[in-house]
N, C-alpha and C positions, 0 to 999 in steps of 0.2 A: 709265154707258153708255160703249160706247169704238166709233167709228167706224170699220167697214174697209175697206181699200183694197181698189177695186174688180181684181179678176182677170184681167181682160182687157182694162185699159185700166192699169199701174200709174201715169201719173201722176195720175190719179184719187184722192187720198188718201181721201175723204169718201166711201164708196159706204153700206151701211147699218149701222144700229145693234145692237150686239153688248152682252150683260150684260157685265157687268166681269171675270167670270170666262175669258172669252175670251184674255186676255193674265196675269191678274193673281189672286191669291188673296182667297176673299170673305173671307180671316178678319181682323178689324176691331184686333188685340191690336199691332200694331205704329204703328196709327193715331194723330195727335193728339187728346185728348177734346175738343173745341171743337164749336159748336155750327153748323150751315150756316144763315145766311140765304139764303131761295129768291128774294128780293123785297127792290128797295131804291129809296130815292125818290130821286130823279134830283136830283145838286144838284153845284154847279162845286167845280171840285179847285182846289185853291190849288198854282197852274204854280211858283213858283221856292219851293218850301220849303228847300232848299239853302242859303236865304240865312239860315236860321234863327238859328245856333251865331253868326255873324258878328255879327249883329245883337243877338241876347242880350249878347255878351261887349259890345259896344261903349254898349249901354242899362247894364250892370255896370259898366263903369270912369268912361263921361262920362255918361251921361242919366239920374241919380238923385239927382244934388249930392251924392253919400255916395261916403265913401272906397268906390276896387276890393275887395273881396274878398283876405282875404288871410291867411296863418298868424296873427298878433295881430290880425284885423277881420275875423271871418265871420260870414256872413249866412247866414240860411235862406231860400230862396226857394221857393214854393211857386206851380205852375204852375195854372192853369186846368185842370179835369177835363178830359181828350179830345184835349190838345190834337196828340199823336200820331196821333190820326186822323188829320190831314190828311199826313201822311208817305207820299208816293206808294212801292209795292212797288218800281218804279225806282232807287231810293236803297236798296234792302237791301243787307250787303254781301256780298262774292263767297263767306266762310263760308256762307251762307244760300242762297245763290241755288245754290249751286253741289251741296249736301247735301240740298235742298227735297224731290226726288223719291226720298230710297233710303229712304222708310219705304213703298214701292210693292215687293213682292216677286210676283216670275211664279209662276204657281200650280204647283203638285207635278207634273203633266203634262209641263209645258215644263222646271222645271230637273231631271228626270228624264233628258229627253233629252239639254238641254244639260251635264249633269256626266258622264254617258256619251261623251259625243264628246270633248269636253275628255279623260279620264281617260283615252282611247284614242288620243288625239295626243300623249298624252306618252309612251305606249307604241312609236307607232312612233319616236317620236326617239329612245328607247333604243335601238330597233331596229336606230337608225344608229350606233350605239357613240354618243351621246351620254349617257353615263351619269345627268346629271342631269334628262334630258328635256326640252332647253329650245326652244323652237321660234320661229321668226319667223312673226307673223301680219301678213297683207297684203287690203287691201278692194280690191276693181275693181268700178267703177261703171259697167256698162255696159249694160245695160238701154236699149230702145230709147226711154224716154224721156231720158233723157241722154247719146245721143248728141252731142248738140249742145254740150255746156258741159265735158262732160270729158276726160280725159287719153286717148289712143289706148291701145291693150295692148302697145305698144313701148316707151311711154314711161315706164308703170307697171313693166313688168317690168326695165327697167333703173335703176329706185329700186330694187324689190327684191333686182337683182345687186348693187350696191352694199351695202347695209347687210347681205346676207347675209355677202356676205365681208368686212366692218368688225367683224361681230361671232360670227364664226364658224359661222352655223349651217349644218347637213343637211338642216332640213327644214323645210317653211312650212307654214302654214296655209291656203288661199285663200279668201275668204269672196265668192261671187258669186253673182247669180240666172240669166245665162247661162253654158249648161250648153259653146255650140259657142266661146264666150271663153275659157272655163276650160280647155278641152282646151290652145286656141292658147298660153296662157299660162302653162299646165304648160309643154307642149312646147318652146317657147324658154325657161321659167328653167334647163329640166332641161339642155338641149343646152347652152346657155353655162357654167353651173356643173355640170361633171361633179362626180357624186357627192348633185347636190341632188335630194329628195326634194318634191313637191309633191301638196298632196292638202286634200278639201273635203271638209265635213259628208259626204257620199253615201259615199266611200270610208273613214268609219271606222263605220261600222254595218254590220248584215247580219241576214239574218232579220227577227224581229218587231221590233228595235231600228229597222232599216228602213222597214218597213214604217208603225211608227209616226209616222216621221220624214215620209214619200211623204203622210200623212194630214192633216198642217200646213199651214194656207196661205203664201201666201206672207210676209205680217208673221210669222204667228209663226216660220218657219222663222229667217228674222233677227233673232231674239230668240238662236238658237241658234250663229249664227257672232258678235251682240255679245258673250254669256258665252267662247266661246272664244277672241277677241278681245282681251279682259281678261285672260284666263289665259294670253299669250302673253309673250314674255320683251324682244321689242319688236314695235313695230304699226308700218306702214307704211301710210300709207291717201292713195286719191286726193281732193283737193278740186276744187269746194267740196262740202257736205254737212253737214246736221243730225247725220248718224248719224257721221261721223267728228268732229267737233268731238267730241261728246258722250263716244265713246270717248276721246279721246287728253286730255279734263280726267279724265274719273273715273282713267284709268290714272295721272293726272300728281298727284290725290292718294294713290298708294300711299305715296309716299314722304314728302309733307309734312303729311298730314291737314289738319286744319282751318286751321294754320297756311301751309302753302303758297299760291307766289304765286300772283294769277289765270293760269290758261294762259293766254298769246299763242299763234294759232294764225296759226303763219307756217312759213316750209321750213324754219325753223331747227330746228323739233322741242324732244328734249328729251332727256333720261335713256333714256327709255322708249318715245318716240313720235315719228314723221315723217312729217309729209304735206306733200304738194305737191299743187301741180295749175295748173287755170285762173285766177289769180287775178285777171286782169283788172276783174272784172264785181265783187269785190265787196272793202271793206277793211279789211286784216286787218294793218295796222301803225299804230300812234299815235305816228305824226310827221308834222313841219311837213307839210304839201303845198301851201305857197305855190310852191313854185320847181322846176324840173326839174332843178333840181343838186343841191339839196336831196334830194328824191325816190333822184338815183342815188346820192347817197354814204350815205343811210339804207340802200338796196337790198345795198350792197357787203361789210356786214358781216355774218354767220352763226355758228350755234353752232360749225361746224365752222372756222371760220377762228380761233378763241381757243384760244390755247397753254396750255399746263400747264406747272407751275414746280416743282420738286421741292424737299420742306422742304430738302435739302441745300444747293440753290443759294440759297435764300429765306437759309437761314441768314448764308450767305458776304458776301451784299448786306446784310444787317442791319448785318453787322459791321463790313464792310466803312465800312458807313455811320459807325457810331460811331468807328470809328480816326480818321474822316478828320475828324469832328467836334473829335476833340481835340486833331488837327494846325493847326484853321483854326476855330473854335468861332464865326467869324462866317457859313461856310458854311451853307445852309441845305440842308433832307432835303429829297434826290430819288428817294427813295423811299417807296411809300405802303402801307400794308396796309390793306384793308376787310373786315372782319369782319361780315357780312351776317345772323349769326343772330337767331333771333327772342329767345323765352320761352327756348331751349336753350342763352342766352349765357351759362352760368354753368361751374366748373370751371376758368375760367383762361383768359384771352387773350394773344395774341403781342402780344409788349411794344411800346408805340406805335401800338401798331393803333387805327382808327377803328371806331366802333361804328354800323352805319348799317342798322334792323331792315329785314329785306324789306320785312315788311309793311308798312313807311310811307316806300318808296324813292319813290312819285311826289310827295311832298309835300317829300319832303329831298334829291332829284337837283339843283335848281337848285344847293342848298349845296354838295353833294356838288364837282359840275362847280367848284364856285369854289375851294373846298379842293385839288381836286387837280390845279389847272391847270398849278401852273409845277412840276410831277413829271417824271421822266423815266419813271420807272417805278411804275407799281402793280399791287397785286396784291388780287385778289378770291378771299374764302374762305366758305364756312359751313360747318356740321359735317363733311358728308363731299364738298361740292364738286362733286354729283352733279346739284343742281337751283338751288336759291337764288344759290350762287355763281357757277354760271356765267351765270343771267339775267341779275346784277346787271349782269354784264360786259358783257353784249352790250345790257342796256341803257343804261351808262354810254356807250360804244361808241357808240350808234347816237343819243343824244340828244349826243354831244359832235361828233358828224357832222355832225348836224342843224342844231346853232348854227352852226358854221363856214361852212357853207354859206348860212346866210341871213347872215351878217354880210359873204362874199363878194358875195353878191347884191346888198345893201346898198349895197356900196360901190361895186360897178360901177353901182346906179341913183344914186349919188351923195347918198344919204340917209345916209354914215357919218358919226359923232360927229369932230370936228375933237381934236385931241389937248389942244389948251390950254383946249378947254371942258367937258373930264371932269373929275370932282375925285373925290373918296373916296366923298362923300355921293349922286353920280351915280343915279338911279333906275335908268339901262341896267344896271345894273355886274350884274347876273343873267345878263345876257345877253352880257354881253364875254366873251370865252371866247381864251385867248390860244394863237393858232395854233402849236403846234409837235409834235414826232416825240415820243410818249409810243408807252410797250411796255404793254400789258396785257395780264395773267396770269390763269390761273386757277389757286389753289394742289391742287395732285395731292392727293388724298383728305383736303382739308380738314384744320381744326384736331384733328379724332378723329387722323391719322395724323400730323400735327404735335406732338399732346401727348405719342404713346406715344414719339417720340425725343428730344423737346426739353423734355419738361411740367417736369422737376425744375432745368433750369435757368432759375437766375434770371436770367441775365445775356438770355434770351432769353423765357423767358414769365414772364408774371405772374400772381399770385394763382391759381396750377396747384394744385389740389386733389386729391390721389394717390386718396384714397378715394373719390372719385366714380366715376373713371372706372374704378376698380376693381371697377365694381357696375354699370357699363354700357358699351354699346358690343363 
C-alpha cells in the first residue's frame, strides 16, 4: 500500500491508503524472491556491531596463542550460524543503500506520460538551434508549505542565471507545484538571459496528453518533472529536500555506477548537479565543527574554486621535476599526482603517481594529508576528471583546511605539542599537518586524455597499454 498526500493540506504527507499500483507497477518480475515476514518477536539489537572486524582481527593475531594468519599459516575459521543477523541495515554500504529502490518501476500510465514530456523538451531545445537537445532542469520549492525554510524566487532564479550561462543552455525545464511562481520565475530568467527559453510539464502537452496530465494528483504529477529531471543535461535544485537529495545522487550515478563516490550534498554540486539553498537547519558537510575557524575555512573551498591543469603543463612540471632531480638528487619531489581510480586503474598510470581508490579515500585521507604535506603542488586525476577527481580534491582541500584550523585553535588555546616533545613515533603525527601555500589541481579530462598524448611515452607513463584503450573510451 502507498500513502497519499493529502490535497489540500500538501504538508500532510500521510492522508489515505492507495494499492501499489497508484504510483508503481503490480508486475512482481523485477522484484527480489525473498520471502516477507509480517511478525517478529521483539528482541535487543546489538548497538556497536562496527566493532566487529576490529575485534576479530585482534582475537586472530593476540587472543588464540596461535600464530596470525598468514600465506605459510592459514587457518579456516568458521563462524556461528546467523551471526550476520545482528548487522544493523545502518552499516549497508552506499552501493546498496543507494541502488535499494531502482527494482521499484512507475506503472505504464506515469512513465507514458513522463517519456512524452521528456521527448518533447528535447524537441523544444532543438527548437532553439540547440541541435543536441540539451536542456537545463531546475526545482523551486515553493509551495505554501515551505515557505518558511526555502530559497526566495530571486534567489533560485539567479543559480539558474548562473549555470545557464556556465553551461550554455536556451532552455530550462522548471519543475514546480505553484503555477503564479512559475509564471514569476519564467519572467525574470527570460528577461535577464535574453534568448532563454523557460517552460514546465503543462506547456509541452496538449490535448489528451494534457488532459491526462490535469488527471494526476499531485505526487504523481512529481513523479513527472523527477523523470525529466533525470533527463536533464544539468539539475539545479533548491535545498533542503528529500526529493532534491534523491535526484542529484541517482543523477551522480550516471557517470560512476556502482562504483561512485557517496554524493556530498552541499553547493559544491557536481559534474551534473547543483543545489543550494537554506542550509542552516540541517548538516550537510563532514567536518570538524569544534571551532568557528574551523567551520569558515571548511565553508571557503568549492567545486568551482578548483583549477584544471592541462596534461601540457602537468607534462612540463614532471620534467621539470626530474631535471632538477638530477642537478641536486638530494632535492626532494614538490610535486604530487593522485591517481583516484577505482577497478578502472588499469592501462597505464602517470609515472610516480599515487594510487589512492575513491572508494577507500575516508579511510586513506589521514595518509594521504601526511604524504602530501611538504608538496608545493599536486594534482588530482581519475579517468576522465569529471566526478572522482575532482571530489578527491575538494576533499583533500577541505580536510587539509579542517586540520589547520584546529591545530590554530590548538595553539591559541595553548593545548599545542611543544617541539622538543614530538618525535617520529608521536601518536599526534596524523594530525600535524604542516602549514604552508600548496597549489592543487585537478587534471583537464583525466588520465583517458593524458594517455591519448602521453600513453606511449615512457619517460612519462607507465605500464601504458595501446590495446586497451584502443577498445575503449
Amino acid at each position: 500500500m502507498i500513502r497519499r498526500r493529502n490535497e489540500t493540506d500538501l504538508a500532510d504527507l500521510f492522508a489515505n491508503y492507495l494499492p501499489f499500483t497508484y504510483m508503481l507497477t503490480s508486475s512482481t518480475s523485477g522484484l527480489p524472491s525473498k520471502p516477507i515476514v509480517l511478525t517478529l518477536t521483539s528482541t535487543r539489537m546489538r548497538l556497536h556491531a562496527h566493532r566487529f572486524g576490529d575485534r576479530f582481527r585482534n582475537w586472530l593475531n593476540r587472543g588464540t596463542r596461535r600464530l596470525p594468519p598468514s600465506a605459510n599459516y592459514t587457518r579456516l575459521i568458521r563462524f556461528n550460524w546467523g551471526v550476520l543477523r545482528d548487522w544493523d541495515i545502518w552499516y549497508d554500504r552506499p552501493e546498496f543503500a543507494i541502488t535499494f529502490g531502482h527494482v521499484l518501476k512507475f506503472n505504464e500510465r506515469l512513465l507514458r506520460i513522463e517519456e512524452a514530456v521528456l521527448c518533447n523538451m528535447h524537441e523544444v531545445s532543438r527548437s532553439q538551434r540547440d541541435k543536441n537537445g540539451r536542456f537545463l532542469g531546475t526545482h523551486l520549492r515553493t509551495e505554501r508549505d515551505a515557505w518558511s525554510s526555502w530559497q526566495h524566487t530571486t534567489s533560485s532564479c539567479k543559480k539558474l542565471q548562473t549555470k545557464a550561462s556556465q553551461g550554455g543552455f536556451g532552455v530550462a525545464y522548471l519543475a514546480i507545484g505553484n503555477a503564479t511562481e512559475a509564471r514569476r520565475f519564467a519572467t525574470d530568467a527570460e528577461t535577464s538571459l535574453p534568448g532563454m527559453k523557460v517552460v514546465g510539464k503543462r506547456d509541452l502537452l496538449s490535448g489528451e496528453g494534457l488532459n491526462e496530465l490535469d488527471a494526476l494528483t499531485f505526487d504523481q504529477q512529481g513523479t513527472v518533472d523527477f523523470v525529466v529531471l533525470l533527463g536533464s543535461d544539468f539539475f539545479v535544485g533548491t535545498m533542503p529536500g528529500i526529493f532534491l537529495v534523491y535526484t542529484a545522487v541517482k543523477r551522480h550515478l550516471r557517470t560512476g555506477g556502482l562504483y561512485t563516490r557517496p554524493y556530498r550534498v552541499a553547493t559544491e554540486g557536481d559534474a551534473l548537479s547543483y543545489v543550494g539553498g537554506n542550509y542552516e537547519s540541517i548538516s550537510v558537510r563532514r567536518i570538524s565543527t569544534t571551532s568557528t575557524n574551523s567551520k569558515r575555512m571548511a565553508a571557503a573551498t568549492t567545486i568551482a574554486d578548483l583549477e584544471r591543469i592541462s596534461a601540457d603543463r602537468l607534462k612540463d612540471l614532471i620534467l621539470a621535476q626530474a631535471q632538477q632531480k638530477i642537478e641536486d638528487p638530494n632535492s626532494g619531489s614538490k610535486v604530487a599526482i593522485v591517481d583516484v581510480r577505482d577497478d578502472d586503474h588499469v592501462g597505464g598510470h602517470i609515472k610516480s603517481s599515487l594510487h589512492f581508490p575513491s572508494g577507500s579515500l575516508d579511510a586513506t585521507m589521514p595518509t594521504l594529508l601526511r604524504q602530501l604535506a611538504d608538496k608545493d603542488t599536486v594534482v588530482f586525476h581519475c579517468a576522465l576528471s569529471r566526478e572522482r577527481g575532482p571530489s578527491a580534491a575538494l576533499r583533500y582541500l577541505r580536510e587539509r583546511e579542517a586540520q589547520q584550523a584546529q591545530q590554530q585553535q590548538a595553539k591559541a588555546e595553548g593545548k599545542g605539542v611543544a617541539e622538543g616533545e614530538k618525535g617520529a613515533g608521536d601518536g599526534n603525527a596524523e594530525t600535524e599537518l604542516k602549514v604552508k601555500q600548496q597549489k592543487v589541481y585537478v587534471l583537464d579530462r583525466g588520465f583517458v586524455g593524458w594517455q591519448e598524448v602521453y600513453g606511449p611515452d615512457e619517460t612519462l607513463t607507465e605500464a601504458w597499454r595501446k590495446e586497451l584503450w584502443e577498445q575503449s573510451h
